[in-house]
VEXKOL-192555 format. One line per 8 residues: their letters; for each residue x, y, z of N, C-alpha, C, O. Coordinates in nm, 4 decimals. Each point is the difference from the previous one (the first is absolute). Example, Ala and Ser with C-alpha at 12.3 -4.5 7.8 and 13.67 -1.06 7.14 Angstrom:
AS> 1.3190:-0.5690:0.7800:-0.0890:0.1190:0.0000:0.0900:0.1200:0.0000:0.1036:-0.0019:0.0665 | -0.1386:0.1069:-0.1385:0.0820:0.1190:0.0060:-0.0770:0.1090:0.0730:0.0509:0.1108:0.0169
//
This chain:
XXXXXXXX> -0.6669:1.5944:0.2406:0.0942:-0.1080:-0.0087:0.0043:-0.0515:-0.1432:-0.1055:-0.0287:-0.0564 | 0.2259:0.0155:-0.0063:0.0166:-0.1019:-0.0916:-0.0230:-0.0969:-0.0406:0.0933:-0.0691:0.0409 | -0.1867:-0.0218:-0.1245:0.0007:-0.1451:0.0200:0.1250:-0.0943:-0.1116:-0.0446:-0.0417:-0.1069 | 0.1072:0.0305:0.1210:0.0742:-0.0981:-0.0373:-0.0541:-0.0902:-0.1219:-0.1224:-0.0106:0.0077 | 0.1781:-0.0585:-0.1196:-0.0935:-0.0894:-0.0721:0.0975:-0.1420:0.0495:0.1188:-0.0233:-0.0223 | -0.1900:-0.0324:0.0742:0.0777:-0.1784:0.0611:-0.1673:-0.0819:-0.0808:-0.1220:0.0164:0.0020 | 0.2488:-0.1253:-0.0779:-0.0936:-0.0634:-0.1045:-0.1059:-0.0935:0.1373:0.0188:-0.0279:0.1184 | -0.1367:0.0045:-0.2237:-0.0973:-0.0118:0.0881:0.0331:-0.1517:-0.0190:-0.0552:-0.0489:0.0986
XXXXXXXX> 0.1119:-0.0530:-0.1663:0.0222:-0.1474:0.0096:0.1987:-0.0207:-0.0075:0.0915:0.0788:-0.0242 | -0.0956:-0.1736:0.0468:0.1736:-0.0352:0.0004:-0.0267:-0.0630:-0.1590:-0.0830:-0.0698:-0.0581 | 0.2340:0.1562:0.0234:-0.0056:-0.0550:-0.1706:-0.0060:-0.1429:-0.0384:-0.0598:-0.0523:-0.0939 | 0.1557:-0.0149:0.2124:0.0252:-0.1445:-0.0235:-0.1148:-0.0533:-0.0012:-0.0613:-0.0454:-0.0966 | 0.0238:0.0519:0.2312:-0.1183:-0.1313:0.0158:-0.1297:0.0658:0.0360:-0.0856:-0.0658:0.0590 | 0.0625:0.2088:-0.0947:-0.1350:0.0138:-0.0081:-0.0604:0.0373:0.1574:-0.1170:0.0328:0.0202 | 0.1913:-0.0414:0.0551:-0.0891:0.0032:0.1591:-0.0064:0.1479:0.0006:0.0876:0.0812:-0.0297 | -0.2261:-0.0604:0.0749:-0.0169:0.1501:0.0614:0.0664:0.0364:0.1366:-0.0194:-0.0311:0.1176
XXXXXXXX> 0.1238:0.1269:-0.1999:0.1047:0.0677:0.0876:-0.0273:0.1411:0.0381:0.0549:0.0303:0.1059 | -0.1278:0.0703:-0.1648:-0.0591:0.1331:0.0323:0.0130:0.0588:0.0816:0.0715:0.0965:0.0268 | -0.1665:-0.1703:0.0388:-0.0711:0.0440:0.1211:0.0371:-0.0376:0.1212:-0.0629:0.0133:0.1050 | 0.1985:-0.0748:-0.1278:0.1299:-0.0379:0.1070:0.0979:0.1281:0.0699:0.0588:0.0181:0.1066 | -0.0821:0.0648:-0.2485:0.1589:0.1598:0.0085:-0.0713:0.0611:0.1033:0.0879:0.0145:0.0849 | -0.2064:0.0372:-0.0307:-0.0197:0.1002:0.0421:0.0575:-0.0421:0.2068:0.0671:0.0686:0.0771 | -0.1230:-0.1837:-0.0605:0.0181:-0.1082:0.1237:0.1650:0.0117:-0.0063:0.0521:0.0660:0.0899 | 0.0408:-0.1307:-0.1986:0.1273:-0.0091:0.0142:0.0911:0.1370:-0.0242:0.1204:0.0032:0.0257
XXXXXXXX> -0.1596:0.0558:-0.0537:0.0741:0.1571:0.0023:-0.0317:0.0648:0.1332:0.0935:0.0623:0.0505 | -0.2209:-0.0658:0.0233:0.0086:0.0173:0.0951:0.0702:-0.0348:0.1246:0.0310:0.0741:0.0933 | -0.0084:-0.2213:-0.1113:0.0569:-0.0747:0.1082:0.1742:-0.0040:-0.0099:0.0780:-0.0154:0.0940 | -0.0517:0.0309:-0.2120:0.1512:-0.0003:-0.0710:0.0490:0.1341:0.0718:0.0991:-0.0088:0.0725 | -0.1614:0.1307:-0.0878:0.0103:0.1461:0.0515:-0.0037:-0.0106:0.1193:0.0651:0.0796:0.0676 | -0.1238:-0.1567:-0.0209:-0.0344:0.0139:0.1790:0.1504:-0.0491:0.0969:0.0311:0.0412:0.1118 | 0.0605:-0.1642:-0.2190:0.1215:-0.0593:0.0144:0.0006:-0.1509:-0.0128:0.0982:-0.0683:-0.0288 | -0.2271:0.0233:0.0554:0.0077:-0.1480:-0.0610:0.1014:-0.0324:-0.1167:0.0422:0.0772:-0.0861
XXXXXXXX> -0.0113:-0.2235:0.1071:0.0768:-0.0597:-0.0776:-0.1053:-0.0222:-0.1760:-0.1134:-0.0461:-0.0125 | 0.1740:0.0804:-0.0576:-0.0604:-0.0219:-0.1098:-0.0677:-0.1311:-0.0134:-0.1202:-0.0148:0.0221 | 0.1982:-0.0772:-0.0576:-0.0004:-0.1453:0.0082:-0.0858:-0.1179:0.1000:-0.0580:-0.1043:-0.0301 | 0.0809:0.1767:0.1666:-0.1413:-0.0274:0.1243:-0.1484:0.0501:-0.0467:-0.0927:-0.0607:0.0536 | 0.0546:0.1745:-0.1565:-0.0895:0.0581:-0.0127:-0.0359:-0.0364:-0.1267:-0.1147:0.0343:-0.0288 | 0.1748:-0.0923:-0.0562:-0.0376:-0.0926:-0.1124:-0.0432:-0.1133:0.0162:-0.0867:-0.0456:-0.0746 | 0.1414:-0.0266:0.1811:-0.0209:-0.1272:0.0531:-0.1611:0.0025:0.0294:-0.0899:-0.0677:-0.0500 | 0.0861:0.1845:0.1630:-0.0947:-0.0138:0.0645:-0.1371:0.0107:-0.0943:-0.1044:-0.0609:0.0235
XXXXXXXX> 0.1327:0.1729:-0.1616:-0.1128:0.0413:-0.0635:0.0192:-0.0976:-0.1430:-0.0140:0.0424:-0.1147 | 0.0478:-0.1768:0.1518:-0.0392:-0.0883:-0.0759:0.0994:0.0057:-0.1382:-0.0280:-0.0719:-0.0960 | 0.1306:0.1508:0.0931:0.0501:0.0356:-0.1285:0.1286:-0.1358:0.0082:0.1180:0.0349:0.0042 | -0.1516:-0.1769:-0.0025:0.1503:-0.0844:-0.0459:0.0490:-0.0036:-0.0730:0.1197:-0.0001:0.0288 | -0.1497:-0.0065:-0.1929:0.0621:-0.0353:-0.0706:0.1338:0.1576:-0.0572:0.0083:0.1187:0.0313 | 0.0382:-0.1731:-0.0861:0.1472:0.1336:-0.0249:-0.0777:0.0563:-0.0900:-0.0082:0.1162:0.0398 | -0.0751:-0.1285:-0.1687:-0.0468:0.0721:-0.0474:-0.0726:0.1344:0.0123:0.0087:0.1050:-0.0637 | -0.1110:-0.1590:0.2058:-0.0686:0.1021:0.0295:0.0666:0.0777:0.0933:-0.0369:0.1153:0.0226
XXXXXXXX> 0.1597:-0.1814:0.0514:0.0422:0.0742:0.1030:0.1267:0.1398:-0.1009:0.0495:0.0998:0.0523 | -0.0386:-0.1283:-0.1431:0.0839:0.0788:-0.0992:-0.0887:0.1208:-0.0292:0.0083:0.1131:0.0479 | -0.0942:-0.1612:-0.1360:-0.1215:0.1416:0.0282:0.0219:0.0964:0.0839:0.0129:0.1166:-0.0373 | -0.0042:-0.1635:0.1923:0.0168:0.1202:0.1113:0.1284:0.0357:0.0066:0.0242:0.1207:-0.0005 | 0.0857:-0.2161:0.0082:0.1000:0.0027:0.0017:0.0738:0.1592:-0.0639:0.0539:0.1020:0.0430 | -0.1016:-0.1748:-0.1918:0.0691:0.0517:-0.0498:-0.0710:0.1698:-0.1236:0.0555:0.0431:-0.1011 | -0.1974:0.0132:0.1724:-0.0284:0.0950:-0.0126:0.0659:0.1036:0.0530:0.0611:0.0206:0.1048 | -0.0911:0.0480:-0.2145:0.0303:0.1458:0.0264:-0.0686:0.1283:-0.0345:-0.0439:0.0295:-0.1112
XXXXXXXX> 0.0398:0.0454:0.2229:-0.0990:0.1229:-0.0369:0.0157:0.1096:-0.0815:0.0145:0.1151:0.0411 | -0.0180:-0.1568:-0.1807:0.0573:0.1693:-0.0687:-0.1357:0.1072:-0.0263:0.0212:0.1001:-0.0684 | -0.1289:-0.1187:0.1117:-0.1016:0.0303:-0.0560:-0.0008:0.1621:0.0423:-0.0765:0.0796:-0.0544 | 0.1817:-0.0375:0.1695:-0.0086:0.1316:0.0214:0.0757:0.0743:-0.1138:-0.0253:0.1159:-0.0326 | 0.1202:-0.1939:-0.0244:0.1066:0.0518:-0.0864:-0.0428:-0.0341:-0.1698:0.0782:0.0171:-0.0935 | -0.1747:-0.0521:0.0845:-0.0697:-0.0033:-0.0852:-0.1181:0.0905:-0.0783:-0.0178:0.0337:-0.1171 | -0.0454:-0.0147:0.2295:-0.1178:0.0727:0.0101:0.0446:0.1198:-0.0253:-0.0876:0.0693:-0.0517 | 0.2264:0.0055:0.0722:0.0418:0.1437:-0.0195:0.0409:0.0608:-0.1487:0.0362:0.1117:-0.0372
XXX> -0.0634:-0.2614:-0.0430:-0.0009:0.0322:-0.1471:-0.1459:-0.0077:-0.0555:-0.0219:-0.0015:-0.1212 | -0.0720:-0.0031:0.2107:-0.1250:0.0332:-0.0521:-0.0397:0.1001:-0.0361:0.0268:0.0992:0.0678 | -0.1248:-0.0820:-0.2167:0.0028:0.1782:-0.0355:-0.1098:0.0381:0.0556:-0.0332:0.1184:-0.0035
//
């Protein structure tokens, strides 16, 4: 498996966000509402909820320019 790099604090305000992606990618995939599953894993403020929001995985499409 791939691991993804999701910053380990929210830029804004510093809260450890990390160790949130692995819980919310799971549950997001499963069909949960994004937004119910942020709630739930403590993520309120827009800052940190942007983080998840608004990642994206290029790391497969990346890695294929490795020599």
């Amino acid at each position: 498996m791939i691991k993804i790099i999701i910053p380990v604090r929210c830029f804004t305000c510093n809260k450890p966000v990390g160790h949130l992606w692995e819980d919310y990618k799971k549950r997001t995939t499963a069909g949960e509402d994004a937004g119910n599953v942020m709630d739930q894993l403590g993520l309120k403020r827009y800052c940190c909820r942007q983080l998840f929001l608004g990642h994206v995985d290029l790391l497969k499409e990346v890695s294929a320019f490795k020599p």
